[in-house]
C-alpha positions in Angstrom: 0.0 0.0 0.0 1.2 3.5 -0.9 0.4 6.5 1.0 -0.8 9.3 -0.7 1.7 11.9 -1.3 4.3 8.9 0.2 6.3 7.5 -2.7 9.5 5.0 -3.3 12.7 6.8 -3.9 14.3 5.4 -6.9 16.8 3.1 -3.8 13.4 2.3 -2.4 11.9 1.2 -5.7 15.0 -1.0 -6.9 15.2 -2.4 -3.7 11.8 -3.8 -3.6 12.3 -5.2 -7.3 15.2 -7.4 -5.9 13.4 -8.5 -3.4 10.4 -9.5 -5.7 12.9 -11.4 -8.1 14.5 -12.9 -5.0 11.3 -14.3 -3.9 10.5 -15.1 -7.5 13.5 -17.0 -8.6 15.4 -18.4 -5.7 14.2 -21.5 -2.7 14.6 -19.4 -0.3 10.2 -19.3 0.8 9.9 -22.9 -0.3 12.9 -23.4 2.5 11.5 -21.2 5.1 7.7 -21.7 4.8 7.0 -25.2 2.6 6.0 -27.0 6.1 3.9 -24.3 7.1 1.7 -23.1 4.0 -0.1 -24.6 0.8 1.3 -22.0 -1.5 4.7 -20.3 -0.3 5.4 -18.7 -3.7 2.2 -16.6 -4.0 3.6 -14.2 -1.7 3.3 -10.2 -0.6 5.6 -7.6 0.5 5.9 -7.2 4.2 7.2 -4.2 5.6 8.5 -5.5 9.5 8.8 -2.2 10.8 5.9 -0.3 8.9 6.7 1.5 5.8 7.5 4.6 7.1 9.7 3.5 9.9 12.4 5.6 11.3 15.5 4.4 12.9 18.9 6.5 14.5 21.8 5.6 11.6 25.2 6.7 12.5 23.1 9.2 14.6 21.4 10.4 11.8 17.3 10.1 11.8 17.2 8.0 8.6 14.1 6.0 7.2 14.7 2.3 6.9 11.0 1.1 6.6 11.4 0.9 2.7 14.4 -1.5 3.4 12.6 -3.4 6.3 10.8 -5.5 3.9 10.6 -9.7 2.9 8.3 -11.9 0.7 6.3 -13.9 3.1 3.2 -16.1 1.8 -0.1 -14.5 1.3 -1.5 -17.4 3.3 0.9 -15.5 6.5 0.1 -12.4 5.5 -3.5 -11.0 4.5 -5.4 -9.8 6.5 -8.6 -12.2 4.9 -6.6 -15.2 6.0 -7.3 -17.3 8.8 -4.4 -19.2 8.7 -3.1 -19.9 12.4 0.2 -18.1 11.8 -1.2 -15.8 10.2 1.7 -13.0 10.8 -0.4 -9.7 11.2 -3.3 -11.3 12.6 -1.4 -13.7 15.1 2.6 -12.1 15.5 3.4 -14.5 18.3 2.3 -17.6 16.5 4.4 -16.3 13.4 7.2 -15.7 15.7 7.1 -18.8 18.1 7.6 -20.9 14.6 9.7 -18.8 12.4 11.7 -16.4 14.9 11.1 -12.2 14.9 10.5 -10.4 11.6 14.0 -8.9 12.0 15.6 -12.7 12.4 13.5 -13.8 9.1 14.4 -10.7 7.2 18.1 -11.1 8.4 17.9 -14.4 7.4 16.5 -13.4 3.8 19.6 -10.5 3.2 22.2 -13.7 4.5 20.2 -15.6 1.8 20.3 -12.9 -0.7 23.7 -12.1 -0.9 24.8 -16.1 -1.4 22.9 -16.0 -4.3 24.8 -13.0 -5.6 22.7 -9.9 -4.6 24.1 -6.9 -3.7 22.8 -4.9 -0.8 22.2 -1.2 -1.4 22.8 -0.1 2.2 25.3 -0.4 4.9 25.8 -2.8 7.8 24.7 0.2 9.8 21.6 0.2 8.7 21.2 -3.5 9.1 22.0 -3.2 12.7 19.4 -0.3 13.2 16.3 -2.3 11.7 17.8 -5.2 14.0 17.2 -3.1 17.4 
């Protein structure tokens, strides 16, 4: 969902293509959610921290929700699912299976960069969507 007047900066945009063709083309949902869904390739864009999340970088005020994002299933993810780890209707289910959001999308970025992505942003800001 965009918010009106809120949109992608050209970092924010390309980031969230990789991440689409990530989930598109690599194991890596099959690996994390095959035991736990019917259909973990139909997928949608979760932002963990909320879109426009803010986070202290190098002491600098910096938005990081953009960046703060990971495939999971649709089945884990809508809101019109009932499914019992359902991830916004039921976090601590999600999280007493898979881990915390920030662990999974950790996990995805490790993931990611085996398979020969590059990262656009620093360690730093890693560390700050991790606190």
């Amino acid at each position: 969902m965009i918010i009106k007047g809120k949109s992608k900066t050209a970092a924010e945009q390309k980031w969230l293509e990789q991440v689409v063709d990530f989930a598109m083309y690599s194991d890596w949902l099959s690996g994390m959610y095959y035991t736990s869904c019917n259909h973990p390739y139909q997928f949608q864009i979760d932002h963990i921290l909320g879109a426009q999340a803010k986070r202290k970088v190098n002491g600098v005020t910096t938005k990081v929700g953009e960046f703060a994002i990971m495939p999971i299933p649709i089945e884990l993810h809508d809101l019109t699912s009932n499914h019992p780890l359902n991830r916004t209707l039921k976090p601590k289910a999600y999280r007493d299976k898979f881990g915390h959001e920030a662990d999974v999308w950790r996990k995805m970025l490790d993931a990611m960069v085996l398979e020969g992505y590059e990262l656009p942003f620093e360690n730093e800001l890693i560390d700050a969507v991790m606190r």
